[in-house]
mmCIF file of the N, C-alpha and C atoms, coordinates in Angstrom:
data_MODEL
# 
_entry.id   MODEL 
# 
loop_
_atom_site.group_PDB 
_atom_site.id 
_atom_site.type_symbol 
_atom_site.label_atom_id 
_atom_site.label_alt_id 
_atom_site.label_comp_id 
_atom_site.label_asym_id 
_atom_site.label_entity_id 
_atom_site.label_seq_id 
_atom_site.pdbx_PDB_ins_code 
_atom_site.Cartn_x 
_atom_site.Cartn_y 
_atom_site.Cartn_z 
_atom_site.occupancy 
_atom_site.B_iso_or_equiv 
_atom_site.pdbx_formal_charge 
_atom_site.auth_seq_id 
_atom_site.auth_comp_id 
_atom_site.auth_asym_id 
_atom_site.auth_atom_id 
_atom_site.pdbx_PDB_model_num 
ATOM 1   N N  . UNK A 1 1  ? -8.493  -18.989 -31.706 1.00 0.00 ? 1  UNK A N  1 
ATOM 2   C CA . UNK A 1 1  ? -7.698  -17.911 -31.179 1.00 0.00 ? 1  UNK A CA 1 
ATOM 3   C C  . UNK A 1 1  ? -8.305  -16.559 -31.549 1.00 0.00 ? 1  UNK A C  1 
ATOM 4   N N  . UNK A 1 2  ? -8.782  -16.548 -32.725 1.00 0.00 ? 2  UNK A N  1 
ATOM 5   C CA . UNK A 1 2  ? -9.761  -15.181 -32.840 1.00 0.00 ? 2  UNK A CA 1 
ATOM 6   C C  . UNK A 1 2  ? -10.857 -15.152 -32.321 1.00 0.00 ? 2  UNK A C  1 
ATOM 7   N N  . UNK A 1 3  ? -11.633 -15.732 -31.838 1.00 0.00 ? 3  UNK A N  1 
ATOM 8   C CA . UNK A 1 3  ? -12.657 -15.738 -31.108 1.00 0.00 ? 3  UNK A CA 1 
ATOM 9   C C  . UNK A 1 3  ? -12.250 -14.646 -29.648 1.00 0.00 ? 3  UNK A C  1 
ATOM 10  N N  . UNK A 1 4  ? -11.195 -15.410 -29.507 1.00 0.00 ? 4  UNK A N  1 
ATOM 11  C CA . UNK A 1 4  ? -10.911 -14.177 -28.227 1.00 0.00 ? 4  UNK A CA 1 
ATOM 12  C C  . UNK A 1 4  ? -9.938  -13.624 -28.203 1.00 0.00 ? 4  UNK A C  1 
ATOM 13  N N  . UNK A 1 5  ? -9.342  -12.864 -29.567 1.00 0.00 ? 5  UNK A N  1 
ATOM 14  C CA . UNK A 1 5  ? -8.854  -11.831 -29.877 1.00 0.00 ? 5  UNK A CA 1 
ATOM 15  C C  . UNK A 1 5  ? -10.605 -10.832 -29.842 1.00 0.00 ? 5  UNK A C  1 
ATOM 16  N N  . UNK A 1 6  ? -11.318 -11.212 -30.739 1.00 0.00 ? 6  UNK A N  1 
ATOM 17  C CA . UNK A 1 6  ? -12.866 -10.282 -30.975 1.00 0.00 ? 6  UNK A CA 1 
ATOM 18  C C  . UNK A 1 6  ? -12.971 -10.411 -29.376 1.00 0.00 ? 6  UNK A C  1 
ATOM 19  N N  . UNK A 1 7  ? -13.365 -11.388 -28.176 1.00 0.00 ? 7  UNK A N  1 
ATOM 20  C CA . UNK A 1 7  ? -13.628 -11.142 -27.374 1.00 0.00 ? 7  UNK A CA 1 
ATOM 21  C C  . UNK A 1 7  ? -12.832 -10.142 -26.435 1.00 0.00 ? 7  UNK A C  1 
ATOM 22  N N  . UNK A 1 8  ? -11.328 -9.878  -26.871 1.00 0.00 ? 8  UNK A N  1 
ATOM 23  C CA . UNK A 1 8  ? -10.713 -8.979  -26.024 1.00 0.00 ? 8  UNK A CA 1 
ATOM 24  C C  . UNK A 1 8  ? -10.767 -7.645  -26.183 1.00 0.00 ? 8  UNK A C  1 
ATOM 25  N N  . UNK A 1 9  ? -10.881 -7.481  -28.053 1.00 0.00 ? 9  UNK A N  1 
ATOM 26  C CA . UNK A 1 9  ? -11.118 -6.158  -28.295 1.00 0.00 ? 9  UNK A CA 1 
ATOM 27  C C  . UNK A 1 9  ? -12.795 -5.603  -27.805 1.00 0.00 ? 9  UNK A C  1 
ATOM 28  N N  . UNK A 1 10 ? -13.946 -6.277  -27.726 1.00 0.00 ? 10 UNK A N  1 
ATOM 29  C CA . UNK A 1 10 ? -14.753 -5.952  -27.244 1.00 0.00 ? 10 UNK A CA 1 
ATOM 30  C C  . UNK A 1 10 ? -14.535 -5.293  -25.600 1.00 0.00 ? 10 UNK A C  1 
ATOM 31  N N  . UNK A 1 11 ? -14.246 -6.142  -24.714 1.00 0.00 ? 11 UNK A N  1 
ATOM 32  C CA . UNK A 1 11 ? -13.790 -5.658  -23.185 1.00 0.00 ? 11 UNK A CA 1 
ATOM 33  C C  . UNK A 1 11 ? -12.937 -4.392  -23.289 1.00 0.00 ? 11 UNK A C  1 
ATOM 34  N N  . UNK A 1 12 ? -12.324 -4.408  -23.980 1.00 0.00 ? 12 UNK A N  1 
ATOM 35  C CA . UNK A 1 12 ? -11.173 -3.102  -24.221 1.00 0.00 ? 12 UNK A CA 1 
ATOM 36  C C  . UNK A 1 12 ? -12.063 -2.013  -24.948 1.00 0.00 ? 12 UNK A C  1 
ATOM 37  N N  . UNK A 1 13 ? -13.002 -2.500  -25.724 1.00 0.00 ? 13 UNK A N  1 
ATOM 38  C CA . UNK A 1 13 ? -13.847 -1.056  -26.719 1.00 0.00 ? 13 UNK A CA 1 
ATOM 39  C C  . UNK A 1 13 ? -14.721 -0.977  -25.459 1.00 0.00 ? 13 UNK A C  1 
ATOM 40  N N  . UNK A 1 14 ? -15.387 -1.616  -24.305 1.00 0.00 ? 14 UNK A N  1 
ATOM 41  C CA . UNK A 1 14 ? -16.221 -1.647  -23.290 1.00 0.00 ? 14 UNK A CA 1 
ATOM 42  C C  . UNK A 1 14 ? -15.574 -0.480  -22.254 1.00 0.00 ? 14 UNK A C  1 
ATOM 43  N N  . UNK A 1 15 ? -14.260 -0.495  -21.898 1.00 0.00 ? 15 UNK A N  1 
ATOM 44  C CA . UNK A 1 15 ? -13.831 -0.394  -21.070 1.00 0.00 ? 15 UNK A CA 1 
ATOM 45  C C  . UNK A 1 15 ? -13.245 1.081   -21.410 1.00 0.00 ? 15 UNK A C  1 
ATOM 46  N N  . UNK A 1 16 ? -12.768 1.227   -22.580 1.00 0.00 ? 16 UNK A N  1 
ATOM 47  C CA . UNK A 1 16 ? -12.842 2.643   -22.764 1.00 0.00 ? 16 UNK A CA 1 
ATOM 48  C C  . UNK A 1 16 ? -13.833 3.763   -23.181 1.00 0.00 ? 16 UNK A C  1 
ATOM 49  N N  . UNK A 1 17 ? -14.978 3.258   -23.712 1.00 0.00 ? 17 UNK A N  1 
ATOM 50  C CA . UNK A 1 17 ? -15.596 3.617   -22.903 1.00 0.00 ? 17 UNK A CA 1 
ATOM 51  C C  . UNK A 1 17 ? -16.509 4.197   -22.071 1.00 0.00 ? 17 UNK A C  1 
ATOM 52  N N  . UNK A 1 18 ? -16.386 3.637   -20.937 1.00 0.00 ? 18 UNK A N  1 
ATOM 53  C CA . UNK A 1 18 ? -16.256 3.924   -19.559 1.00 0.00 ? 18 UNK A CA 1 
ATOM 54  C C  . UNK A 1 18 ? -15.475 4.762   -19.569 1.00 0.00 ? 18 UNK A C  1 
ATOM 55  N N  . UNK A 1 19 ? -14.666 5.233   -19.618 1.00 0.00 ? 19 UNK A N  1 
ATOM 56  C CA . UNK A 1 19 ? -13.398 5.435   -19.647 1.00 0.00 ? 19 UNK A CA 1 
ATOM 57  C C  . UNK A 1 19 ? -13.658 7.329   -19.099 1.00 0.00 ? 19 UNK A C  1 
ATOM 58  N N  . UNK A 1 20 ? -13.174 8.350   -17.959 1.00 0.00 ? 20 UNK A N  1 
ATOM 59  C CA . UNK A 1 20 ? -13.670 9.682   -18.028 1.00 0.00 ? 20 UNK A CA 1 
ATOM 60  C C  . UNK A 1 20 ? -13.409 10.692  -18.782 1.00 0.00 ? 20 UNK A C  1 
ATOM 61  N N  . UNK A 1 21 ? -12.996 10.708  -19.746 1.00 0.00 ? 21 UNK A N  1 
ATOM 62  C CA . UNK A 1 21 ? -12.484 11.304  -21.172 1.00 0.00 ? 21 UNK A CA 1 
ATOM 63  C C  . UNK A 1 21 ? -12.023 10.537  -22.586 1.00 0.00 ? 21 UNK A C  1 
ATOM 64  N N  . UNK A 1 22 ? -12.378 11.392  -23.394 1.00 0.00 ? 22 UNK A N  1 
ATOM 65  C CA . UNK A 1 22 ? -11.618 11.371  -24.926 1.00 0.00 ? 22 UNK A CA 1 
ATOM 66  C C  . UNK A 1 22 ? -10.432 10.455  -25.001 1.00 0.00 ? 22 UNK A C  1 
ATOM 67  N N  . UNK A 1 23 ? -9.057  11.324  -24.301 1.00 0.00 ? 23 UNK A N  1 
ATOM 68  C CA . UNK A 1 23 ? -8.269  10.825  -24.279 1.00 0.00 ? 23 UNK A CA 1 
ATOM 69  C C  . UNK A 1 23 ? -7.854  9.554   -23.186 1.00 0.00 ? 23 UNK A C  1 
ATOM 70  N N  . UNK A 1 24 ? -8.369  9.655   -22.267 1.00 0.00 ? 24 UNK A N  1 
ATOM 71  C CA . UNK A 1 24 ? -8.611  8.404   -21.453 1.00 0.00 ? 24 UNK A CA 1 
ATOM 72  C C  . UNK A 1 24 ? -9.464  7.059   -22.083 1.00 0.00 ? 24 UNK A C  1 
ATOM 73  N N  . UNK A 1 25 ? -9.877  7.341   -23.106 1.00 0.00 ? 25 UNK A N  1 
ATOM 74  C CA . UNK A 1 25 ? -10.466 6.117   -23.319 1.00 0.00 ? 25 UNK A CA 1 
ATOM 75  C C  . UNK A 1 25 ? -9.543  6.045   -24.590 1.00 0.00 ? 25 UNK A C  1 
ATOM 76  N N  . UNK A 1 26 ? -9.201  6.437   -25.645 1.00 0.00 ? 26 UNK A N  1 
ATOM 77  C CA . UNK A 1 26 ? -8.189  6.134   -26.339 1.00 0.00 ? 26 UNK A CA 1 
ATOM 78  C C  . UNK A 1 26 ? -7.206  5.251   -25.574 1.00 0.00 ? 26 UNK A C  1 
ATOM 79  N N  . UNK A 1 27 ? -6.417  6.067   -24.888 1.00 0.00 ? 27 UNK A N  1 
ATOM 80  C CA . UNK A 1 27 ? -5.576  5.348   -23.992 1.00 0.00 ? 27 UNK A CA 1 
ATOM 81  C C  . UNK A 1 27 ? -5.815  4.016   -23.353 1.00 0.00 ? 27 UNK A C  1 
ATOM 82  N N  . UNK A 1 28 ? -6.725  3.641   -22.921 1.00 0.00 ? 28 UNK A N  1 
ATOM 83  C CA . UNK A 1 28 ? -7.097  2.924   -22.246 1.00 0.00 ? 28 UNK A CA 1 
ATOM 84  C C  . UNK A 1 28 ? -7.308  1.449   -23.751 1.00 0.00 ? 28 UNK A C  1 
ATOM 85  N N  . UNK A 1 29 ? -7.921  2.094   -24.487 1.00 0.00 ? 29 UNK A N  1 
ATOM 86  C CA . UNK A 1 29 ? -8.300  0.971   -26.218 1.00 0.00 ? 29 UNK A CA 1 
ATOM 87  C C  . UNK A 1 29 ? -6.507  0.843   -26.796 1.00 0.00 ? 29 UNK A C  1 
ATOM 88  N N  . UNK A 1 30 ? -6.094  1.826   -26.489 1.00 0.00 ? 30 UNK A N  1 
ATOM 89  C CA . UNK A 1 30 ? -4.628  1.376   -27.306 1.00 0.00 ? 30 UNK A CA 1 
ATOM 90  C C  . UNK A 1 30 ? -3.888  0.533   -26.237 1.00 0.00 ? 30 UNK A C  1 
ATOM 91  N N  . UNK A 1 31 ? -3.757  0.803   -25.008 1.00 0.00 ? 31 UNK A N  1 
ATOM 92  C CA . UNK A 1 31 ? -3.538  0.286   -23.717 1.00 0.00 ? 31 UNK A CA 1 
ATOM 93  C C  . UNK A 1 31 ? -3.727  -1.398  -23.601 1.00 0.00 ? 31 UNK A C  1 
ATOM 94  N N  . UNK A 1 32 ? -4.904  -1.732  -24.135 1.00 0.00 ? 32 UNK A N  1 
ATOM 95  C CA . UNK A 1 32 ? -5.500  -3.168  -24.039 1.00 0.00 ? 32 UNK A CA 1 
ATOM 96  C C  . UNK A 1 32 ? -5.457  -3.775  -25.396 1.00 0.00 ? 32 UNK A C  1 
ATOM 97  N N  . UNK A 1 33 ? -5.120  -3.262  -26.325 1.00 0.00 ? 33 UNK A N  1 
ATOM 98  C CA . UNK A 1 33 ? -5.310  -3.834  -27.708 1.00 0.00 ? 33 UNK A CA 1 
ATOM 99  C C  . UNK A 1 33 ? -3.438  -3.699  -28.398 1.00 0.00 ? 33 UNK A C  1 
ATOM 100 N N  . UNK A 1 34 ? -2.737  -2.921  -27.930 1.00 0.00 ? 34 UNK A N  1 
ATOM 101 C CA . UNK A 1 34 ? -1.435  -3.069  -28.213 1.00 0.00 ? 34 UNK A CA 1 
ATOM 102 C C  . UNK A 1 34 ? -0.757  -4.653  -27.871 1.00 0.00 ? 34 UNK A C  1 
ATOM 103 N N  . UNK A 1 35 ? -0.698  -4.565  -26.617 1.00 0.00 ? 35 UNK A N  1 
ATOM 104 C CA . UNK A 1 35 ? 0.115   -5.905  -26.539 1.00 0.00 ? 35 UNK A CA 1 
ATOM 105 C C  . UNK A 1 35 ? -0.993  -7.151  -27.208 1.00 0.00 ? 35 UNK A C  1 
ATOM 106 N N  . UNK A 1 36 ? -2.473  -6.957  -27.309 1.00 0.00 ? 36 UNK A N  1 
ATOM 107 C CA . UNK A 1 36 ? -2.749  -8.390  -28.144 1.00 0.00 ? 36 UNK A CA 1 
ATOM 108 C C  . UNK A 1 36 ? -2.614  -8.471  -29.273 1.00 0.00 ? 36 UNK A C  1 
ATOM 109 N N  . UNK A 1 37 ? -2.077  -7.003  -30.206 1.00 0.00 ? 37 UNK A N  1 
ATOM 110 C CA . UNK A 1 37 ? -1.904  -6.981  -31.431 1.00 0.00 ? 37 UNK A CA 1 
ATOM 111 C C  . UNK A 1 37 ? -0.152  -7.901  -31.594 1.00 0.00 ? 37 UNK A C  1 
ATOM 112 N N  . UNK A 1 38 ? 0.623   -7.159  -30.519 1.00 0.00 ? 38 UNK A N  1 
ATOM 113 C CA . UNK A 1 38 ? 1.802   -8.078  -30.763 1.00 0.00 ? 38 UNK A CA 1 
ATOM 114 C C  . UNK A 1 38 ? 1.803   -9.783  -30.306 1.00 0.00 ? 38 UNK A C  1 
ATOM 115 N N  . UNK A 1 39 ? 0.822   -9.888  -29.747 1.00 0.00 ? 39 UNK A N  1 
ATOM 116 C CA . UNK A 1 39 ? 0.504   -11.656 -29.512 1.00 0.00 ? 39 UNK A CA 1 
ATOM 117 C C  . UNK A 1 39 ? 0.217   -12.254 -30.591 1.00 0.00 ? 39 UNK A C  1 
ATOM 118 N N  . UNK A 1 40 ? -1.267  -11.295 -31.034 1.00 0.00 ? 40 UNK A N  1 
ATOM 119 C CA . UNK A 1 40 ? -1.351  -11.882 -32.374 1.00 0.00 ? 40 UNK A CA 1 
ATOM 120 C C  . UNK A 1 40 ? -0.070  -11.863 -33.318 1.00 0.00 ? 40 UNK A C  1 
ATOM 121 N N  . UNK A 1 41 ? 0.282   -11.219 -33.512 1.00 0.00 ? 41 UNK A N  1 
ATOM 122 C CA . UNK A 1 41 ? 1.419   -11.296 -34.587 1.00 0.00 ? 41 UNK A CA 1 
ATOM 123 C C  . UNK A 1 41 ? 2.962   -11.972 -34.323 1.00 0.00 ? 41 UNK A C  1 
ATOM 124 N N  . UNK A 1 42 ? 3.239   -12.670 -32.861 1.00 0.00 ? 42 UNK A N  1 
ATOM 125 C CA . UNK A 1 42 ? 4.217   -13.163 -32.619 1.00 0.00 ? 42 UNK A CA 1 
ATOM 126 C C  . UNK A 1 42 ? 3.597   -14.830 -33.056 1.00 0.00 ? 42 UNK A C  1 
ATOM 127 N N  . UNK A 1 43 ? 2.318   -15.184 -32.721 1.00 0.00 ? 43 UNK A N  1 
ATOM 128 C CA . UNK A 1 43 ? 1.502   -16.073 -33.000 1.00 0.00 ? 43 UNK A CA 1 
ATOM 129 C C  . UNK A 1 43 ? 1.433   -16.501 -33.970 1.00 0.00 ? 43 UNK A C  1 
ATOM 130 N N  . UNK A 1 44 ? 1.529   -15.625 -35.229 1.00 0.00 ? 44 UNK A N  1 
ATOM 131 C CA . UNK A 1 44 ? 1.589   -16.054 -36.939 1.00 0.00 ? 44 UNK A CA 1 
ATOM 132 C C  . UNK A 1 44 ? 2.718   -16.096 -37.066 1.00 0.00 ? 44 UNK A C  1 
ATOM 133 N N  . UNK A 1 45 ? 4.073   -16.016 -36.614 1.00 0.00 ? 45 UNK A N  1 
ATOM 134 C CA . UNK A 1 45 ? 5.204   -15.914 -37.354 1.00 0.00 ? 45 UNK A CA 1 
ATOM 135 C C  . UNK A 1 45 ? 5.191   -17.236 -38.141 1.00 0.00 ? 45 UNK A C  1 
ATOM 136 N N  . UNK A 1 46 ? 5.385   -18.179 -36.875 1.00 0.00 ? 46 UNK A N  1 
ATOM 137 C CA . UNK A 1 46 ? 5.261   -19.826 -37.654 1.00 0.00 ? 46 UNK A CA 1 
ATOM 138 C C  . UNK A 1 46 ? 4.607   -19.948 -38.873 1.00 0.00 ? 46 UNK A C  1 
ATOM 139 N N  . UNK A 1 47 ? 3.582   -19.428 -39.012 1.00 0.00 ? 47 UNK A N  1 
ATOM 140 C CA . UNK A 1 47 ? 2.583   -19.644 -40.460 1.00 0.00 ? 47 UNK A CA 1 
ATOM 141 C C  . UNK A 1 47 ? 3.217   -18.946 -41.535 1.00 0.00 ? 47 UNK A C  1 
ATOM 142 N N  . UNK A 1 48 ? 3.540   -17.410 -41.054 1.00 0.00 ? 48 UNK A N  1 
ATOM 143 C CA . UNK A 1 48 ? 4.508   -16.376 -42.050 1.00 0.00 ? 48 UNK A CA 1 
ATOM 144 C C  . UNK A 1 48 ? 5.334   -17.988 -42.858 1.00 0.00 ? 48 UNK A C  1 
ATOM 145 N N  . UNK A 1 49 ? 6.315   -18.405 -41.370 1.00 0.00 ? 49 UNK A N  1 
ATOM 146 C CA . UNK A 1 49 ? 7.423   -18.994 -42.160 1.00 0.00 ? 49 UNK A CA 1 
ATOM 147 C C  . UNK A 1 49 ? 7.019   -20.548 -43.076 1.00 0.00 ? 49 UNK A C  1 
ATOM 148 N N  . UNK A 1 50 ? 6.179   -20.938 -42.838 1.00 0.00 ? 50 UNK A N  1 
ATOM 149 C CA . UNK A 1 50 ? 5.908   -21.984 -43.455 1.00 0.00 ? 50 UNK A CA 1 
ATOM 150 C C  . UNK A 1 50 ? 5.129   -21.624 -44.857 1.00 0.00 ? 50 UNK A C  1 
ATOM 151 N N  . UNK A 1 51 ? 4.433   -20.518 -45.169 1.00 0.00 ? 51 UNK A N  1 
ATOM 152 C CA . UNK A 1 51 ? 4.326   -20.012 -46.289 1.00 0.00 ? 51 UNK A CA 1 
ATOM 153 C C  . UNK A 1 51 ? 5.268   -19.942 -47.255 1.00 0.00 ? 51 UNK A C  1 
ATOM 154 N N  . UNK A 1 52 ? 6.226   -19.024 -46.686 1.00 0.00 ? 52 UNK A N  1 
ATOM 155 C CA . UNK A 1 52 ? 7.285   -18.597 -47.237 1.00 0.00 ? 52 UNK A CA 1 
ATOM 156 C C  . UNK A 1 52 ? 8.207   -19.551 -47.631 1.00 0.00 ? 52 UNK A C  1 
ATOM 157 N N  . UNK A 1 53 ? 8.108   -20.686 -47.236 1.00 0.00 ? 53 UNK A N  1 
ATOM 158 C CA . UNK A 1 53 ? 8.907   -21.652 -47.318 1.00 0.00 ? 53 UNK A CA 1 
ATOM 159 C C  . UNK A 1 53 ? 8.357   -22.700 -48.357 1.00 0.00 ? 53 UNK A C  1 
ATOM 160 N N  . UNK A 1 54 ? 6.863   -22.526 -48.185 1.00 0.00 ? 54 UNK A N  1 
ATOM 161 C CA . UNK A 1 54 ? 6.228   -23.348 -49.613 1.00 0.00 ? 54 UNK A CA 1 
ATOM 162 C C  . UNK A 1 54 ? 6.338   -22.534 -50.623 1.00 0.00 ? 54 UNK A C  1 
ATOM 163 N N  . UNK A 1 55 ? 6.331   -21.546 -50.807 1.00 0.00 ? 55 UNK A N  1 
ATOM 164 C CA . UNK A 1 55 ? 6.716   -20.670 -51.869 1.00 0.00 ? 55 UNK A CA 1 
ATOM 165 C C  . UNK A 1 55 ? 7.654   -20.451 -53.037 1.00 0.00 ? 55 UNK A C  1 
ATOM 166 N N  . UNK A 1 56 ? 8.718   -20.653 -51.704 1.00 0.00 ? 56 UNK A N  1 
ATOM 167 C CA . UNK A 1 56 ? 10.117  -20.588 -52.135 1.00 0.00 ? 56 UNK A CA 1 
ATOM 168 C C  . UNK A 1 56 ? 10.419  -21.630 -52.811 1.00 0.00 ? 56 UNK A C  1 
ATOM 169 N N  . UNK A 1 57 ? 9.734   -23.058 -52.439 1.00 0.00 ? 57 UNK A N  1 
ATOM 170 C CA . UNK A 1 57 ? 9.652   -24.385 -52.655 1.00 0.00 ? 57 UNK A CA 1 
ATOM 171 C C  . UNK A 1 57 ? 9.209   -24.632 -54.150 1.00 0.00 ? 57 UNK A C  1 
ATOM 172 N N  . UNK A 1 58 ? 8.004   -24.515 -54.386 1.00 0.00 ? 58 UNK A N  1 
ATOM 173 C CA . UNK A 1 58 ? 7.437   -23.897 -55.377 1.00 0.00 ? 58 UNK A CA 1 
ATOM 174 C C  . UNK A 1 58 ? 7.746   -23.087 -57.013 1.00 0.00 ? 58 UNK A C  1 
ATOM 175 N N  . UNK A 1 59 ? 8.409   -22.252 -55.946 1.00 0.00 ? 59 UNK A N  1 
ATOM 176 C CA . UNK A 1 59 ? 9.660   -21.638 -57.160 1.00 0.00 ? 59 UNK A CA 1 
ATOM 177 C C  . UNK A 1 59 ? 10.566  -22.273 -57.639 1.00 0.00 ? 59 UNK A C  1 
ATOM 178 N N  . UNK A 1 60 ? 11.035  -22.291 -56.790 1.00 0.00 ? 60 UNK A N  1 
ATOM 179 C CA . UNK A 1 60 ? 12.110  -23.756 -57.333 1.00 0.00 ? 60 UNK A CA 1 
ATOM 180 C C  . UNK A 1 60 ? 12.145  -24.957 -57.996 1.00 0.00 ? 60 UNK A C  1 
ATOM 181 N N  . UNK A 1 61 ? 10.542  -25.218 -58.448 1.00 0.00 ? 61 UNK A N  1 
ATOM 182 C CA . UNK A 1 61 ? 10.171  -26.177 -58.795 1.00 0.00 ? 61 UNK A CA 1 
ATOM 183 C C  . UNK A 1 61 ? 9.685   -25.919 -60.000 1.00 0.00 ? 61 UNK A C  1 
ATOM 184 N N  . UNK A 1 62 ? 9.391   -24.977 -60.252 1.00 0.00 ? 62 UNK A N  1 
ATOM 185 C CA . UNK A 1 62 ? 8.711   -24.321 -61.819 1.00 0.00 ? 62 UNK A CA 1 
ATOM 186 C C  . UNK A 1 62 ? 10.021  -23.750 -63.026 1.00 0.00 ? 62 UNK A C  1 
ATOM 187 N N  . UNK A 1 63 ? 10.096  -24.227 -63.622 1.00 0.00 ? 63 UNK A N  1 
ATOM 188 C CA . UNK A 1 63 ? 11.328  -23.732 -64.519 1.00 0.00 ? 63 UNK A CA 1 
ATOM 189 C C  . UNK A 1 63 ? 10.969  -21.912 -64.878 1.00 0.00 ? 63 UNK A C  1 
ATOM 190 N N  . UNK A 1 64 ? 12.212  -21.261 -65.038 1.00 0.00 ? 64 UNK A N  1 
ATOM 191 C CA . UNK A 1 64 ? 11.882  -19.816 -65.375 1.00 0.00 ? 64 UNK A CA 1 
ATOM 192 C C  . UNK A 1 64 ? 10.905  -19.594 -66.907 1.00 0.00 ? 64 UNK A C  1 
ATOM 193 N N  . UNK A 1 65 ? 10.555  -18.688 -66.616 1.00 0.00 ? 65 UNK A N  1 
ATOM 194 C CA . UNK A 1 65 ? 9.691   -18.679 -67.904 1.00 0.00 ? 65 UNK A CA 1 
ATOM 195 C C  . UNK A 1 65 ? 10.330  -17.798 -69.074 1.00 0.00 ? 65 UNK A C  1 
ATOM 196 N N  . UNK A 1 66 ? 10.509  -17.767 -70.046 1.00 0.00 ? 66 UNK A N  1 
ATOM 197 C CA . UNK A 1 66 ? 11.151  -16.907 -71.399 1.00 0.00 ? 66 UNK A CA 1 
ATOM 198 C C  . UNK A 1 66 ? 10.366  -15.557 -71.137 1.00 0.00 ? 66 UNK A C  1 
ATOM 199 N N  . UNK A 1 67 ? 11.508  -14.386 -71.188 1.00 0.00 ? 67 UNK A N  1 
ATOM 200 C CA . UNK A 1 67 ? 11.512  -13.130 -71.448 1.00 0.00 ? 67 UNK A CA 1 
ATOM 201 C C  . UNK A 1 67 ? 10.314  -13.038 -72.329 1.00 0.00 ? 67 UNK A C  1 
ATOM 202 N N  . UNK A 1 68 ? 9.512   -12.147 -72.575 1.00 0.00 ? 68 UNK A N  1 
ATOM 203 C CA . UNK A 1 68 ? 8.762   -11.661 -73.420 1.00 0.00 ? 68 UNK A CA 1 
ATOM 204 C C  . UNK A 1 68 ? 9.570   -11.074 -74.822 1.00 0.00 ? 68 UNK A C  1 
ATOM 205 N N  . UNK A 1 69 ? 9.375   -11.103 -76.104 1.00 0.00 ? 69 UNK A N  1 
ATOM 206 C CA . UNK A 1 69 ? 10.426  -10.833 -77.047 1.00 0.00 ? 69 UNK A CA 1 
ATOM 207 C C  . UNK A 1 69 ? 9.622   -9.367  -77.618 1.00 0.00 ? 69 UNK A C  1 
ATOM 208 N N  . UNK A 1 70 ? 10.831  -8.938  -78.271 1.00 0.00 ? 70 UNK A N  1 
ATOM 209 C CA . UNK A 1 70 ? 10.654  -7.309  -78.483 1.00 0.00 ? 70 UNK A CA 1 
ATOM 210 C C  . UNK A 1 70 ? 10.796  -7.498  -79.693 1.00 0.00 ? 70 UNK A C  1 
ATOM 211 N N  . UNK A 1 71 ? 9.805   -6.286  -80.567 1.00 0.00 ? 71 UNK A N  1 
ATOM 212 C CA . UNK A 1 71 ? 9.353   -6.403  -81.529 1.00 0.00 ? 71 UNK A CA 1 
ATOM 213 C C  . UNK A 1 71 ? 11.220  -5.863  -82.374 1.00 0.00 ? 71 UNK A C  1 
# 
């Protein structure tokens, strides 16, 4: 899946640019790279949650550890 995330941001850094201005090619790179940034990241949630969930798991499994004691 990253392979052509890199391949999309390339076409999009290509394409702006081309692009006939400054701000036209900004536009154009935020334009094409916004919505694959939210793909990518709707894409990891699953992983987010299965982390988070071994974690939590984890914790729960380790007894608390003793306060540090004061002199």
């Amino acid at each position: 899946m990253y392979i052509a995330a890199i391949a999309w941001i390339y076409v999009a850094l290509m394409a702006a640019v081309g692009a006939q201005s400054v701000v036209g090619g900004v536009m154009t790179f935020l334009g094409f790279t916004l919505p694959l940034a939210l793909v990518l990241w709707l894409a990891g949630t699953g992983a987010r949650r299965r982390r988070r969930a071994e974690r939590e798991a984890k914790e729960a499994l380790t007894p608390p550890q003793d306060p540090p004691q004061s002199r």
